[in-house]
Each structure stands twice: as C-alpha cells, then as structure tokens.
C-alpha positions in Angstrom: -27.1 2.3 -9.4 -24.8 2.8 -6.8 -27.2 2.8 -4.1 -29.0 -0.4 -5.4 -25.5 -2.1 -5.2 -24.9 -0.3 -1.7 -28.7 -2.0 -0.9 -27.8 -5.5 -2.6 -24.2 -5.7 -1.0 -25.9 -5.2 2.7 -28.5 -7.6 1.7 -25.6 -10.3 1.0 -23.2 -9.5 3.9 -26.2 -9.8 6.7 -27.0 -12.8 5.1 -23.1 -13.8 5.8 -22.7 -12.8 8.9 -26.1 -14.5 10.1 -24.7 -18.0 9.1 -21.4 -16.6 11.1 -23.1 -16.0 14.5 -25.1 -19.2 13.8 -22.8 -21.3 13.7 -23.0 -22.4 9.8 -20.6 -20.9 7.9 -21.2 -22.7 4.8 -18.2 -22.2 2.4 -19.7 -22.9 -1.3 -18.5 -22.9 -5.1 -14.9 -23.9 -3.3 -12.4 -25.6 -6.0 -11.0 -28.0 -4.6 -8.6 -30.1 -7.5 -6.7 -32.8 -8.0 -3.1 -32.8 -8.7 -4.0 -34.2 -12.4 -6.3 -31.0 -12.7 -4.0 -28.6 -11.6 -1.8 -29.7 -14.4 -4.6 -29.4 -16.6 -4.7 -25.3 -15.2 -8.1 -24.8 -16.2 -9.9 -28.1 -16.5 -10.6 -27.5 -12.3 -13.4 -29.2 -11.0 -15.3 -28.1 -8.2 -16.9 -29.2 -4.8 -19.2 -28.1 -2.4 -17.6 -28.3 1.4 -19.2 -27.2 4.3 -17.7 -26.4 7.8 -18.5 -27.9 11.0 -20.4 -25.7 13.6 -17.8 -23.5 15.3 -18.2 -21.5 18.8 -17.7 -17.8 18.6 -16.5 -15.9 21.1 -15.8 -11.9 21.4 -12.0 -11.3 21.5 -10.4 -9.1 23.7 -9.0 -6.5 21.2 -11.5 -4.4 19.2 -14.2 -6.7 19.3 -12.0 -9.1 16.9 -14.3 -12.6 16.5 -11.8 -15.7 17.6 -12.7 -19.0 17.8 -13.0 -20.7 20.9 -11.6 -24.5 21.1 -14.1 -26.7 20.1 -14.0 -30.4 20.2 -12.8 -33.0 18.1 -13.3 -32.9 14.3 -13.6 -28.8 13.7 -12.2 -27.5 11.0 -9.8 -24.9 10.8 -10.9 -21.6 11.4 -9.6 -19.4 8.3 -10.1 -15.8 10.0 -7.0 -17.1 12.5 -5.2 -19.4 10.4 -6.2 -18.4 6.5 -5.4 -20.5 3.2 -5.3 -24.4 2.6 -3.1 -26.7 4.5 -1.0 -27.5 1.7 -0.5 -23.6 0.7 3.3 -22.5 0.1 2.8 -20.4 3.5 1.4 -23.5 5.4 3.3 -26.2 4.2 6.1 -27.3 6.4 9.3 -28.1 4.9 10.5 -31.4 3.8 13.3 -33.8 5.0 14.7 -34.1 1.5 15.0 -29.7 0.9 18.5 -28.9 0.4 20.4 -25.7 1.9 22.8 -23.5 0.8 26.3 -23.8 2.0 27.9 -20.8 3.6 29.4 -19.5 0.2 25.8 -19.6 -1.4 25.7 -15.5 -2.2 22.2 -15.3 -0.7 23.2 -16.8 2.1 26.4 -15.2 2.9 24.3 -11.7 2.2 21.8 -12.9 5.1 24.9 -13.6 7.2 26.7 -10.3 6.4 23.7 -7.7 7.5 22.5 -9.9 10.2 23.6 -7.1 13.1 20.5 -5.1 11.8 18.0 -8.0 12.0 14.9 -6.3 13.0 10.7 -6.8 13.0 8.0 -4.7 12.7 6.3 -3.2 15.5 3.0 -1.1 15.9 4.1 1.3 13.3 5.1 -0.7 10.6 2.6 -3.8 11.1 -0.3 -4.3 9.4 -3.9 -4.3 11.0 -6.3 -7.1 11.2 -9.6 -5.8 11.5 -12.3 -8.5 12.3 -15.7 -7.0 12.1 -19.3 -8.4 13.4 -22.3 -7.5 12.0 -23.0 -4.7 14.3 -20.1 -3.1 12.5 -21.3 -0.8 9.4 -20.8 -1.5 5.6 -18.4 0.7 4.2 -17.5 1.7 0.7 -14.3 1.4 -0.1 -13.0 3.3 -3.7 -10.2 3.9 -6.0 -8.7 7.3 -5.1 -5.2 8.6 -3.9 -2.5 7.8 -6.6 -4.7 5.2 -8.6 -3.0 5.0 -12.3 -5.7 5.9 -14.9 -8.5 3.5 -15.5 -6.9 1.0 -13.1 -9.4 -1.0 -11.0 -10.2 -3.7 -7.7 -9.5 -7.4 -8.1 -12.0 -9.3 -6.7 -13.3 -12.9 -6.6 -16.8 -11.7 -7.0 -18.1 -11.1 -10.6 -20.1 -8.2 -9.8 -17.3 -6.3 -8.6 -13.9 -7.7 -10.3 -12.5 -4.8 -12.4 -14.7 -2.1 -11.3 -13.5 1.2 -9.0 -15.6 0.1 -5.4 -16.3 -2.6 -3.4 -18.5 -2.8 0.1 -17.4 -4.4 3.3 -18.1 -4.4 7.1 -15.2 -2.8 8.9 -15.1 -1.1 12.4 -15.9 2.6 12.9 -12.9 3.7 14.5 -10.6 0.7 12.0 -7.5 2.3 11.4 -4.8 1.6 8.5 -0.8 0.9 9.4 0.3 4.1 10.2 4.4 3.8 8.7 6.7 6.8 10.1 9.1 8.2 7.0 8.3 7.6 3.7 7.1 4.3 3.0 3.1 5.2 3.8 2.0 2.2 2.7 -1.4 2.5 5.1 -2.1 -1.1 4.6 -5.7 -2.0 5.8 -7.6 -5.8 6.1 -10.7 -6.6 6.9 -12.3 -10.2 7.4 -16.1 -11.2 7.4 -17.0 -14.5 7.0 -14.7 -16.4 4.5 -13.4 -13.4 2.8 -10.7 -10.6 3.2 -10.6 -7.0 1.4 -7.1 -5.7 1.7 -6.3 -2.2 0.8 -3.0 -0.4 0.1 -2.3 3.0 1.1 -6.1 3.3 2.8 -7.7 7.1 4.2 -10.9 7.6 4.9 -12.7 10.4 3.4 -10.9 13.8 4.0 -8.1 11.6 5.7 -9.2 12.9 9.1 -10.7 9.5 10.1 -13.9 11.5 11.0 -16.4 8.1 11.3 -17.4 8.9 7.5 -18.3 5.3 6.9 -16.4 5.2 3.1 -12.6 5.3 2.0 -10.2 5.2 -0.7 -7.2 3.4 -1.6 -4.9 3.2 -4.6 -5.4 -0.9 -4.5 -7.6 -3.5 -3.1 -8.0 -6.9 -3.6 -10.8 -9.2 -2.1 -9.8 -12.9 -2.0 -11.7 -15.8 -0.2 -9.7 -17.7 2.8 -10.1 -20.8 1.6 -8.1 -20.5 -1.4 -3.9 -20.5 -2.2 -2.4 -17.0 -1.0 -0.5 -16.8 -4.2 -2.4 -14.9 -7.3 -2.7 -16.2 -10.4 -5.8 -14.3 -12.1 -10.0 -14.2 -11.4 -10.3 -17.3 -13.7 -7.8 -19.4 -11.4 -11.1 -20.3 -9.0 -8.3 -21.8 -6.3 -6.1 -19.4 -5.6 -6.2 -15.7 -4.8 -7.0 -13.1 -7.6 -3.7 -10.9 -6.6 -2.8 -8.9 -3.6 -1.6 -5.9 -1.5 1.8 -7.5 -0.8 4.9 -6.7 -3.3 5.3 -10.5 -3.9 1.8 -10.6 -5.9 -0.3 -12.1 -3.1 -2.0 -11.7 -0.2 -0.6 -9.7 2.6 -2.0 -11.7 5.4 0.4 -14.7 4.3 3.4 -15.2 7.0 2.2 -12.5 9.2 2.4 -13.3 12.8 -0.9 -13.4 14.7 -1.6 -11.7 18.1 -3.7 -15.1 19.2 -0.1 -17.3 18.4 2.1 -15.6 20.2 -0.6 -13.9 23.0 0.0 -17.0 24.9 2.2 -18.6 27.5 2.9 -21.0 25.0 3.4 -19.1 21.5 3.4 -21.7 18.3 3.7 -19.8 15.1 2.1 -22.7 12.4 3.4 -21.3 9.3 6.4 -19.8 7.0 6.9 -16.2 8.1 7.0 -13.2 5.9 10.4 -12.1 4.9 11.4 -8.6 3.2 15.0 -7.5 2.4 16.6 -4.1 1.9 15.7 -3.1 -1.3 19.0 -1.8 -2.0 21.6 -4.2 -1.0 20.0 -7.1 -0.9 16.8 -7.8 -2.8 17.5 -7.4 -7.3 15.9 -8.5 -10.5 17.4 -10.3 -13.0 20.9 -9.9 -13.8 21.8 -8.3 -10.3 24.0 -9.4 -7.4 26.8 -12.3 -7.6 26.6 -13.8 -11.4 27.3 -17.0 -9.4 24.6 -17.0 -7.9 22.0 -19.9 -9.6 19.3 -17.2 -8.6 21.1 -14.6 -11.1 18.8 -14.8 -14.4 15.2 -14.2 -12.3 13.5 -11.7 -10.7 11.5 -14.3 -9.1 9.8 -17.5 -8.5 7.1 -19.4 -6.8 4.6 -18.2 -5.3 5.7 -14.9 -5.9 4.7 -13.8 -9.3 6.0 -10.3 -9.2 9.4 -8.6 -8.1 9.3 -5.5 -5.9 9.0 -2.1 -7.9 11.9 -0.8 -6.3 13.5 -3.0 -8.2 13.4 -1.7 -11.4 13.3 1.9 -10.2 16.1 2.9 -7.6 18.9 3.9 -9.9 22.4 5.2 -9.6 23.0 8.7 -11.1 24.3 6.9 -14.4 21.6 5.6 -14.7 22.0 1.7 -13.8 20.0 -0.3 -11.0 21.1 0.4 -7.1 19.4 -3.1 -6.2 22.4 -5.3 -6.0 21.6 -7.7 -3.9 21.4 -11.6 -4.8 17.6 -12.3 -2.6 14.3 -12.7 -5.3 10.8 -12.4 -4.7 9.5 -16.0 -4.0 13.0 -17.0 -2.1 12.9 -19.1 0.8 15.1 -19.0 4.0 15.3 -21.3 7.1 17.7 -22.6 9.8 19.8 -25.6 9.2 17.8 -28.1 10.6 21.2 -30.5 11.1 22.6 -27.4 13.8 19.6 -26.1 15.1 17.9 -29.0 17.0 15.4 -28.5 19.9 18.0 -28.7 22.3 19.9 -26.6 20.2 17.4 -23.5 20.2 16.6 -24.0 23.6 20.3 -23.4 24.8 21.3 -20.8 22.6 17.6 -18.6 22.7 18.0 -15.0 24.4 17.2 -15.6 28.1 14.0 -13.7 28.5 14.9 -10.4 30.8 11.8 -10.1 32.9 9.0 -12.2 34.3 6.6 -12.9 31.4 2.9 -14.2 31.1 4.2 -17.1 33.6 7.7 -17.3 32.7 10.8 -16.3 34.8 13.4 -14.1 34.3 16.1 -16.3 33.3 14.8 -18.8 31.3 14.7 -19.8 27.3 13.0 -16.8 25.6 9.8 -18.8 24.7 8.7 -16.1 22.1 12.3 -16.1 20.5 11.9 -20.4 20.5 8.8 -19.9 18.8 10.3 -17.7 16.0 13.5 -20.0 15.7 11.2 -23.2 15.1 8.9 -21.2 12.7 12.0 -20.3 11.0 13.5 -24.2 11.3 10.1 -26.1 10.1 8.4 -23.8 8.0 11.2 -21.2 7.1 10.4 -17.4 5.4 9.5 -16.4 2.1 10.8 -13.1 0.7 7.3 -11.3 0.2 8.6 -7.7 0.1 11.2 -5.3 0.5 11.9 -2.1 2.4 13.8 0.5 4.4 15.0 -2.0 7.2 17.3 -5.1 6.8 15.8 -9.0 7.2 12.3 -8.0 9.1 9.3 -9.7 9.5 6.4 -8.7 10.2 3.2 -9.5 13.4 -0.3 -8.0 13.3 -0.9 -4.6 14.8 -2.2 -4.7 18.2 0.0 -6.8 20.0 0.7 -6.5 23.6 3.2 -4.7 25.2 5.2 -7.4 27.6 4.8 -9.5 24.2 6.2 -6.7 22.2 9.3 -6.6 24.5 9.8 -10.3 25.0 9.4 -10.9 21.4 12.2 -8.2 21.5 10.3 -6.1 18.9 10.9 -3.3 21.5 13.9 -2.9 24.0 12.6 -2.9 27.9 12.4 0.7 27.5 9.5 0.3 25.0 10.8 3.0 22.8 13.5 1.1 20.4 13.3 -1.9 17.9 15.8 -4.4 18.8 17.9 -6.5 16.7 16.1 -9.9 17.7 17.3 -12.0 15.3 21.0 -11.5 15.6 21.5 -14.7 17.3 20.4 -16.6 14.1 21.7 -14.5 11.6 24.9 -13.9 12.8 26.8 -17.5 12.2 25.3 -18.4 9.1 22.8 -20.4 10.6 19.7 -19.1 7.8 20.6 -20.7 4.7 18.8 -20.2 1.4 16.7 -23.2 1.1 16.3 -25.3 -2.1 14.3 -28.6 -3.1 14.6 -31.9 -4.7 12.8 -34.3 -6.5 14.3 -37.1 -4.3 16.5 -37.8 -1.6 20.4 -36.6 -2.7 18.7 -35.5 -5.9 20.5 -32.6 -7.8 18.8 -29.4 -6.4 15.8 -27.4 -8.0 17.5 -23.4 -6.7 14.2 -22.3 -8.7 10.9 -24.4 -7.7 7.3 -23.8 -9.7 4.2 -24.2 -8.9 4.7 -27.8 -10.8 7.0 -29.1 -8.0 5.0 -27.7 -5.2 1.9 -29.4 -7.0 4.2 -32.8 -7.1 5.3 -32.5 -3.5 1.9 -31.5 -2.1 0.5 -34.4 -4.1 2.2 -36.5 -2.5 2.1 -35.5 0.8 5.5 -34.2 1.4 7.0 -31.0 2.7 8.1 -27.9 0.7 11.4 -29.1 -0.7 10.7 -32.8 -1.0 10.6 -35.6 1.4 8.3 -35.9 4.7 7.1 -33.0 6.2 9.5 -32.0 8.9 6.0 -31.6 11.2 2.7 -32.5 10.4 0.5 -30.3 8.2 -1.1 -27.9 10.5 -4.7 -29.1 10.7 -6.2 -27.9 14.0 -8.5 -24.8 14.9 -5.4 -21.9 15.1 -5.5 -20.8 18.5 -5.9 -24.4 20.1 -3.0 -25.6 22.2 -0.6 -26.3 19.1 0.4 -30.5 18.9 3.8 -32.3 19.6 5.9 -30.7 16.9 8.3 -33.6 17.2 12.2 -32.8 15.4 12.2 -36.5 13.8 9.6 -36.7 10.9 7.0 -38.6 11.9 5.2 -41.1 8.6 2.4 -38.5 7.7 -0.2 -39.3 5.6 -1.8 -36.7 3.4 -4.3 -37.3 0.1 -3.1 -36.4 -3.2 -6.0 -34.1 -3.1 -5.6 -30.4 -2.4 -6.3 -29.8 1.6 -9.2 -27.2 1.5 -9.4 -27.4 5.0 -8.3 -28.8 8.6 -10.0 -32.6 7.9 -10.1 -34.5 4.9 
C-alpha cells in the first residue's frame, strides 16, 4: 500500500512540476468567496483561476526556482510572495487603525525591553527549500515526540489525518539548526503551489546521510494560494493549520533572501513578531488587568496561544508568563512620527560600503524594516528565548547579514538592530475601527478583517496606507507613497496579483 502511494504521489508531483517548467502552472479547485459567503462560513463557492505563463529562472542559492520579471499583467508568484493579497500578512494597514498611546501596557512593555531588540540569524531562521523536479521525492513521517495517534494536516484528502506525506525536497535540504534548547528544526519545502512544513524535522538516523525519508513531530501541507491563518480542512480558503505557535503557517512575515538581496530591499508584508515568553507574551488573565487585551489569550489570525504559555510556572505553582502581548497582536510605528523623511534621518548610517551603497549613508536595509514596520506592521506569531525578534529566511548573505545588523561587523554577534525604534516608544500596539474617530476594536476578528478587506481598505479601517501588493515579488517594488493614494480593490477576495 505504501509503495502504490509512494508510486501514485511521484506520478502526481511530475505531473506538477511539468506544468511548472512549462510555464502553466494551473492553480485549480481554488475558493475564491465573496464577502457575503464568508459570512455564510461554509456556503463557499468556488472558481477555477489560472495563472499567466511565468519565466523560470535557476536561483543562485541551492538551486532555489525564482521568477524572473516578466512583463505586464503576471500574476504574482506565490513561491516568493505566498497567500492572497488581501491576507492579514499582506494587507497594508489602514489610515483609520488607531495606536496605542505610550501608557497602553503593551506598548510600554515593547518600549521597556527595547535594548535587547534582536533578529534571527542563520541559526535560528527557518529554511526555504525550493526544489525542481530533478530533486527526489521524499517521505516524510510522524516520528520523534509525536503524541499518540496524532497525525499530518493536509489539504489533500488522501493524506489529511494520516502519519506520511511525500514531497520533492533537495538531497543535501537541511532543517533550522537552533543552538540551546529550543530545537525546533523547522523545515519547508515548496513545489508548485503547495508548501509541506515540518517541525522539529531529522532525517532518518539524524545523521543527514542522503536517506531520501524523514520524520517530524508535525507537518502541515497548505496550498499558497490560500489565507495563512488555519481554520480546519473543510475551510477550502485558508490553510488547514501550521508549524508556527500562532496556528498558521510559518512562512507568514518571514523576510525573503530575494527582498532584501538587492540594492534596493522592499519588504511587501507585515513581519513576524515573537516575544519573550516570560515577560512579555501571557494568556488570559496575565499582565496589566488594564490592559483591554487582559481577558484573551488571543485573537485574529492567530487561533492559538503559545504553549509556553500555559506551562512555564513559578515553584507555587502559578503562570511565569506575565506579560500583557497575545498571539494575533499587532505592532507598528506611529505613522504621524515616523514619516519618510523621518526614517531616512534617524536610520543607522550603514558602516561599510554595501551592494552599491557608501559608507555613510541611510541604512537602506534598516529603511526597509522601519517602513515594513510603518505600512504593514508585525504580528505576534510566536514566542521564545530572545526579546522582540523577527525572523529572515536561512541563507542570507553575509554583507546583508551585517548591514541588516543581524550580525555585528565581526560576523560573530547578533546586534540589537531595532533599538532605534523601540527605544522612544515609537512601536505602538496597533488597533482598528469601523470608521474614521470611531471607538476602537483592541480585539479584531476575522468579521472586521472580512468588512475591511471587502471594502478595499487597510488592516485597521480606512485606505490602505500603500497599495495592496500586486506585482511579481522580486520585481523592482512600486512608489510606496506616505499619503494614501484612492485605491480601488473588489469586494471580492484577491486570489491573486490581478483581478
């Protein structure tokens, strides 16, 4: 049996990757629902989309498949820049989103552990592995510290529930390698319009010894083209769960080596956020009773809180997670303070000559993270061992790794690259409203995401504060202008970069 399902998933995946070097990558059985059917949950109806013709090129790094620019009218390539336009990770936010004054107890926590602002580097990030067909099927199984009977979530029938699934993936592909405790040996893969993500991944033996086959304690296959958020295999839009601690996929917010591998870095999309797990990320009934966060342990899109939550206790007994940040929470500069001008002043001054750039001038990779922050904000996704850290791709360049200030110029330390936002207050906790100087919504649900998406507004209400990122990923980004430009999007969830 299981070498007739080895046989048939082969069978499937050639087929895949034919329409891949084609040109063709059809994308069928795609929900794509209106704002009436959303409401309706389960009364979805679906359409059949196809994408353009895209040109493939071989990528630099491990024989990763990036799409070259192509003219006019492509669509957006999901392996570079995954999920719908209007997805929570994608969505910029809106003119009318409110933010929390300094005494907010969120935001004053931000502003009070700001000097040990940090990001992943190599060790911590999580790798990106984009196979060809060259590359050999692997079987991927439920091993390691798997509770009893628990299984894979998948959006395939065939393999939903069920302890294996089968994917192409490099010979010599490698999991994130954490130092210390927290082994979370995160491994993706993408093929075609579909990623298997694996937590706490060895291959057999754990000697990486080419054995074509693996095990993990969790994986989750979900297709690109639906929300990163997991609701269930019946919800045929969005993901079916996730590797993440917020409940969904762990490729949203993660910085990409193509947007900042570039003289001109542009980071289209909310960024990943996690929080110490002690003093700063709790459940319900933890942290600041003021707080109008207090009585949840999270909110949309996350659908989960972080274990650590409920299992980090004091020797009496009672929860060490104090802090006032949930799972679901978003962050993001004060748009009123931190202008274009603004950023460009106050930016660390980059230390050495970069990819075309002087010594001396604006950090362009720190101006790229500051309007990331500013337009699309972060979403607390996880929580961990460090304080406020993001989180790029493995793989990334050394000079980028260093500019970025991931490493000091020595190469050998993190630095504290976000200490310049941080430090005066300047990350607020952000909130949304129905309409211009509405009261605030401190906890939004998928019902006001579906109402401001709807209607073609930003996360939080309002206009988008940039347009809804559209193009190929990897194209030279368009005017991101500081004024909200009139913006016209169909009440009709975006599947894709045209309408």
């Amino acid at each position: 049996m299981k070498e007739h399902k080895h046989e048939r998933a082969a069978t499937e995946f050639q087929g895949d990757a034919e329409a891949v070097s084609g040109g063709t990558l059809n994308q069928t059985g795609m929900a794509r629902r209106s704002f009436l059917g959303r409401a309706a949950r389960w009364s979805a109806a679906l359409a059949v989309i196809g994408l353009a013709p895209e040109a493939w090129m071989q990528a630099v790094f491990r024989r990763s498949v990036m799409s070259s620019a192509v003219a006019s009218g492509s669509t957006r390539n999901r392996a570079l820049h995954p999920f719908p336009a209007d997805d929570p990770f994608n969505m910029p936010l809106g003119v009318n989103a409110w933010y929390a004054p300094m005494n907010d107890p969120a935001t004053l926590q931000l502003r009070h552990f700001a000097g040990d602002v940090a990001m992943y580097g190599p060790q911590g990030s999580k790798p990106i592995w984009l196979p060809t067909a060259a590359d050999p099927i692997h079987r991927f199984y439920k091993g390691g510290r798997s509770p009893a009977g628990s299984t894979f979530f998948s959006i395939r029938a065939e393999e939903h529930m069920t302890d294996e699934m089968f994917e192409h993936l490099q010979i010599d592909a490698i999991p994130a390698l954490n130092e210390g405790r927290y082994e979370d040996r995160h491994l993706r893969t993408i093929f075609g319009n579909e990623v298997v993500e694996l937590f706490e991944f060895y291959r057999d033996g754990g000697d990486f010894s080419g054995i074509p086959s693996g095990y993990a304690s969790h994986g989750v296959r979900n297709a690109l083209d639906r929300y990163a958020f997991g609701t269930g295999f019946n919800e045929t839009s969005s993901a079916v769960g996730g590797t993440r601690a917020w409940g969904g996929s762990s490729l949203a917010g993660a910085i990409r080596k193509h947007e900042i591998e570039r003289p001109d870095p542009h980071i289209p999309h909310a960024l990943t956020i996690a929080l110490d797990h002690l003093r700063q990320a709790g459940n319900a009934g933890k942290g600041d009773p003021s707080s109008p966060l207090h009585n949840i342990s999270f909110m949309f899109p996350a659908n989960k809180t972080d274990a650590h939550g409920f299992n980090w206790r004091n020797e009496d007994g009672s929860f060490r997670c104090v802090g006032n940040g949930r799972m679901g929470m978003r962050i993001a500069l004060d748009p009123t303070i931190c202008t274009d001008a603004w950023i460009e002043e106050n930016a660390p001054k980059l230390v050495v000559a970069t990819r075309g750039h002087p010594a001396g001038v604006p950090n362009p990779w720190q101006v790229a993270l500051a309007k990331a922050l500013r337009d699309y904000g972060g979403i607390l996704t996880d929580t961990g061992p460090s304080l406020n850290y993001t989180e790029t791709e493995l793989g990334v360049a050394e000079d980028v790794l260093i500019a970025t200030k991931w490493r000091n110029i020595s190469g050998t330390e993190y630095s504290k690259n976000w200490r310049w936002l941080f430090k005066d207050g300047y990350v607020r906790r952000v909130a949304g409203r129905t309409s211009s100087g509405g009261s605030p919504i401190h906890i939004p649900t998928e019902s006001h995401w579906d109402t401001w998406r709807a209607n073609g507004q930003g996360w939080g209400g309002g206009a988008p504060r940039v347009p809804y990122s559209r193009p190929l990923s990897g194209d030279l980004p368009p005017a991101t202008p500081e004024a909200p430009g009139a913006i016209q999007v169909s009440a009709a969830r975006i599947l894709d970069g045209t309408e």
